[in-house]
N, C-alpha and C positions, 0 to 999 in steps of 0.2 A: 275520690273522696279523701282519698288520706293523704293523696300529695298536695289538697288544698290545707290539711294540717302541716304538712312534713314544710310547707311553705312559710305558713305562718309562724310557727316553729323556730324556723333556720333564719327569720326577720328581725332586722335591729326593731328595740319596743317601739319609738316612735314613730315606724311605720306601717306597725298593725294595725290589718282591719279588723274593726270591731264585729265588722256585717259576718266576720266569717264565725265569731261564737255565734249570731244570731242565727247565720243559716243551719249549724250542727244544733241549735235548741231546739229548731223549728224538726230537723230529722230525727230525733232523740225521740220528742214528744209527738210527732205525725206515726213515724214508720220504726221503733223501736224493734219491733220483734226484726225486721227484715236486716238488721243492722247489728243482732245482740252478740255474733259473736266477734262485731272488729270494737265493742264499747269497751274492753279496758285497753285497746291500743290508744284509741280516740279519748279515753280519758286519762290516759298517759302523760299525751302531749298536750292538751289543754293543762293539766296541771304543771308540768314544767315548763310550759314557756310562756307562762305570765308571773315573771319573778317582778314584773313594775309593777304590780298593785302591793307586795310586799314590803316595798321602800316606805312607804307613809300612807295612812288613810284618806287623803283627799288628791293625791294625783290619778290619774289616768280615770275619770270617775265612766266613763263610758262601759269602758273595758271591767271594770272591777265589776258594774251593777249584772253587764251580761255573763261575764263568767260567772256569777252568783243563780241567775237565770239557768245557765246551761248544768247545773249542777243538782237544780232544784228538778228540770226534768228529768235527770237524769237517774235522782231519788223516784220522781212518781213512777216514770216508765219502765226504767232499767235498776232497780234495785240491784240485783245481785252482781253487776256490775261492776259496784262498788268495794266488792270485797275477794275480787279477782286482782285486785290490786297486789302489788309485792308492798312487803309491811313499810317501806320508806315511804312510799306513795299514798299509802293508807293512811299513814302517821301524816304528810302533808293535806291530806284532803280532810283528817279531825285539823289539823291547825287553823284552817282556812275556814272551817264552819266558827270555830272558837273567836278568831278575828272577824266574822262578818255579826256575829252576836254584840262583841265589842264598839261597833261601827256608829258614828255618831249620822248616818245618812242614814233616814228611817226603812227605806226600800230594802237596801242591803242587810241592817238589820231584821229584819223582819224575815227575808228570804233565809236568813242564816238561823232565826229562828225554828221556820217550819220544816227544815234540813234537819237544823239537830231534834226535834220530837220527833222525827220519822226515822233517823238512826236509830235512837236511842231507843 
């Protein structure tokens, strides 16, 4: 599991698969508890290695709308998860709720919404 991250990871952006945020959404939100103590490695590297959605709001819209998805389970299933973070990671994962509110794509807005009321 985590050397399908440590892969994606260590990938130039435009040859990321998108399918790999979908399949860790799909493990977050199916099998969370069986998974809860590798979720702040897994959401380590999902936060750092999608530094292409932060270049501008409408490139890579694939990738942005799923890792907005993988985030939002990551909120319902694995809350505390989120706050095993070390405070720079923490500090990027509020940046990226803050940007997906901003987002002029309704999806991504919307998911960035019910992110931050469930933080917050």
């Amino acid at each position: 599991m985590l050397t399908l991250l440590q892969d994606y990871q260590s990938s130039d952006d435009r040859t990321k698969e998108v399918e790999i945020l979908s399949l860790f959404t799909k493990l977050v939100t199916k099998v969370s508890p069986a998974i809860q103590t590798a979720m702040p490695v897994i959401c380590e590297i999902v936060l750092t290695s999608n530094n292409m959605i932060t270049q501008d709001f409408n490139g890579f819209p694939d990738h942005r709308i799923h890792f907005y998805k993988f985030f939002s389970g990551v909120i319902h299933h694995s809350f505390a998860s989120i706050f095993q973070l070390n405070q720079d990671l923490f500090r990027t994962f509020i940046n990226f709720i803050l940007w997906a509110v901003k987002h002029e794509h309704y999806d991504i807005y919307d998911i960035g919404l019910d992110i931050l009321f469930i933080v917050i």
